[in-house]
Residue frames as qw, qx, qy, qz and C-alpha x, y, z in Angstrom:
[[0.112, 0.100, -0.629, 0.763, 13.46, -6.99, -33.13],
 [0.377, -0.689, -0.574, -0.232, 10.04, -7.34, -30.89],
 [0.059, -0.109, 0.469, -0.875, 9.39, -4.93, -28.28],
 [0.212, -0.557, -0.780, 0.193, 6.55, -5.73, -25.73],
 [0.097, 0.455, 0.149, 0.873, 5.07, -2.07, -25.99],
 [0.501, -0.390, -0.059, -0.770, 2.32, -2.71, -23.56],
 [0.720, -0.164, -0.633, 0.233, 3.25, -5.08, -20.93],
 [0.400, -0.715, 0.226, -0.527, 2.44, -4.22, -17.05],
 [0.766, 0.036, -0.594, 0.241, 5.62, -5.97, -15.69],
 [0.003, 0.478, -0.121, 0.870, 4.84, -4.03, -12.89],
 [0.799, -0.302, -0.077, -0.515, 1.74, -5.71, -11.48],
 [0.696, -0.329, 0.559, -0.307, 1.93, -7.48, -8.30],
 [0.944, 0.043, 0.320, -0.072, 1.33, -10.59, -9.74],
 [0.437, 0.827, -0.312, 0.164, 4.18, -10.39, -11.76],
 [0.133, -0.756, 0.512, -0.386, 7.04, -8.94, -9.11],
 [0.890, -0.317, 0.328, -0.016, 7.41, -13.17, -7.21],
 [0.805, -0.118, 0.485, 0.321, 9.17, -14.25, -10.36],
 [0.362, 0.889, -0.076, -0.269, 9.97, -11.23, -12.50],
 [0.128, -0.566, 0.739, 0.342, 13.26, -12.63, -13.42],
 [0.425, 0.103, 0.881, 0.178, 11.66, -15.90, -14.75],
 [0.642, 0.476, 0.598, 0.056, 9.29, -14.08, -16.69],
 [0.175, 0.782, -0.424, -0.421, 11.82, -11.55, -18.31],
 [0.423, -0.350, 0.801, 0.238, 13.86, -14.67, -19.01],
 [0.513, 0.417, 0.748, -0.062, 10.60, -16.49, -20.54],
 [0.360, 0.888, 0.216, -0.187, 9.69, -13.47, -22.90],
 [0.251, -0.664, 0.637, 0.299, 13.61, -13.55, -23.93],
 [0.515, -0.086, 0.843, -0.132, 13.41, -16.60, -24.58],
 [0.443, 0.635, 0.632, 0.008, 10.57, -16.44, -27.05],
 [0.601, 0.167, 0.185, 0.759, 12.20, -13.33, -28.39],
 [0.023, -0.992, -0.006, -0.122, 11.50, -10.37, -27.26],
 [0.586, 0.160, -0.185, 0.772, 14.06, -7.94, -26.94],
 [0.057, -0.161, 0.303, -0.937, 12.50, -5.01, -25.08],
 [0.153, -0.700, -0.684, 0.137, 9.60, -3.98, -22.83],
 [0.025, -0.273, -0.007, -0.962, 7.91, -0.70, -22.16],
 [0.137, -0.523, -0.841, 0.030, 5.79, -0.34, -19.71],
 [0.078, -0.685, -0.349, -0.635, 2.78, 1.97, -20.04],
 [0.130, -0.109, -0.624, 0.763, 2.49, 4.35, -17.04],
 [0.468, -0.488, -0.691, -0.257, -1.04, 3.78, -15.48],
 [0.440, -0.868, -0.006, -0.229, -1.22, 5.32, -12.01],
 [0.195, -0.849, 0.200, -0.449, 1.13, 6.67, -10.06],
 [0.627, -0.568, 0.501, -0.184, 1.86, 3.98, -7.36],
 [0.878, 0.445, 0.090, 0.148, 2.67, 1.65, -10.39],
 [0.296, 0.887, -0.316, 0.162, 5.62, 4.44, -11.14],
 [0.355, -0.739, 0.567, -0.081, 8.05, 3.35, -8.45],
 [0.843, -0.091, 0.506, -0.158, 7.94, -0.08, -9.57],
 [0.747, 0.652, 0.073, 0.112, 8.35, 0.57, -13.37],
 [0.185, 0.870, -0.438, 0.132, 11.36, 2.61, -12.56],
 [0.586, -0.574, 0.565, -0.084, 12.91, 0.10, -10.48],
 [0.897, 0.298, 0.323, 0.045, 12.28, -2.67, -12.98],
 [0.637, 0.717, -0.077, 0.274, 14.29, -0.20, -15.51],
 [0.277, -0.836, 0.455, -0.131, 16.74, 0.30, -13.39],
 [0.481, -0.443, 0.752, 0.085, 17.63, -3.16, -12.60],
 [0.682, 0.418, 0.555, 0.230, 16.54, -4.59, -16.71],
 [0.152, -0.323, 0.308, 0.882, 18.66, -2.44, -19.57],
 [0.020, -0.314, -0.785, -0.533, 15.62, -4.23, -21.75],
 [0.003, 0.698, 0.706, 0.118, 13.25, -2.78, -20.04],
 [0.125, 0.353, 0.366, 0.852, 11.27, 0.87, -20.19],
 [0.052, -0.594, -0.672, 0.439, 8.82, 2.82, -18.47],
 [0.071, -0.551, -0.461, -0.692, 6.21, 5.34, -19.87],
 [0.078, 0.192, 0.581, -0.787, 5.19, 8.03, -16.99],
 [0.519, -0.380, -0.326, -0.693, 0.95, 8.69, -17.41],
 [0.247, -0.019, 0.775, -0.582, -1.90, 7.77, -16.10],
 [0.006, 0.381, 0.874, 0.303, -4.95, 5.50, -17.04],
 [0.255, -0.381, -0.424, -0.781, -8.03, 7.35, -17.50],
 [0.631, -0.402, -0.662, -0.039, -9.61, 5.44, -14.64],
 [0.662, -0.505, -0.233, 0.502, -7.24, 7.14, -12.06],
 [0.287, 0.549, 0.159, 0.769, -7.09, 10.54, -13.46],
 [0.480, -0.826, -0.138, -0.261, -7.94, 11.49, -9.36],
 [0.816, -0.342, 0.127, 0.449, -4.59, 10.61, -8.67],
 [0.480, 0.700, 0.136, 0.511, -3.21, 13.06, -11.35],
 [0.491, -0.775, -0.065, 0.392, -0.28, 15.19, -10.26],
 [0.535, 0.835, -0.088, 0.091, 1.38, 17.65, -12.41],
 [0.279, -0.866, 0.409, -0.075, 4.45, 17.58, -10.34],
 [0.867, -0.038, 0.495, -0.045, 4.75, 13.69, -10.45],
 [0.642, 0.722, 0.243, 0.083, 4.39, 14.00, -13.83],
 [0.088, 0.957, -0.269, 0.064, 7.56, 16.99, -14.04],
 [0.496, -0.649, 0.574, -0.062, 9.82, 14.98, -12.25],
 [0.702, 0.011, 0.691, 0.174, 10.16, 12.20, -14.79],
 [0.625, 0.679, 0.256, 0.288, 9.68, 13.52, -18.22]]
């Protein structure tokens, strides 16, 4: 079994043809995704993705970069 551990199917650039490249990365064999959780406005997206892909995952955090965005609540509400 592969699992994409660190894939940010999340990003914009992504989100036009997210079905084609779930399909593609299928295809080639993965069998799961997980995406890392990086900031915050990212979150709504990951969840949606797992919502509407059983293969895929989300990981709540935040990147280091955006650690001004940091909400402990945010953070409660998902783990």
């Amino acid at each position: 079994m592969i699992i994409d551990t660190h894939c940010h199917l999340d990003n914009e650039a992504y989100l036009s043809d997210i079905d084609g490249v779930i399909t593609n990365a299928k295809e080639s064999g993965v069998n799961a995704f997980l995406i890392p959780g990086a900031s915050f406005e990212t979150l709504k997206r990951a969840i949606d993705l797992s919502e509407k892909y059983d293969e895929v995952f989300f990981a709540v955090g935040i990147h280091p970069y955006d650690i001004d965005e940091y909400d402990e609540a945010v953070i409660e509400k998902y783990v």
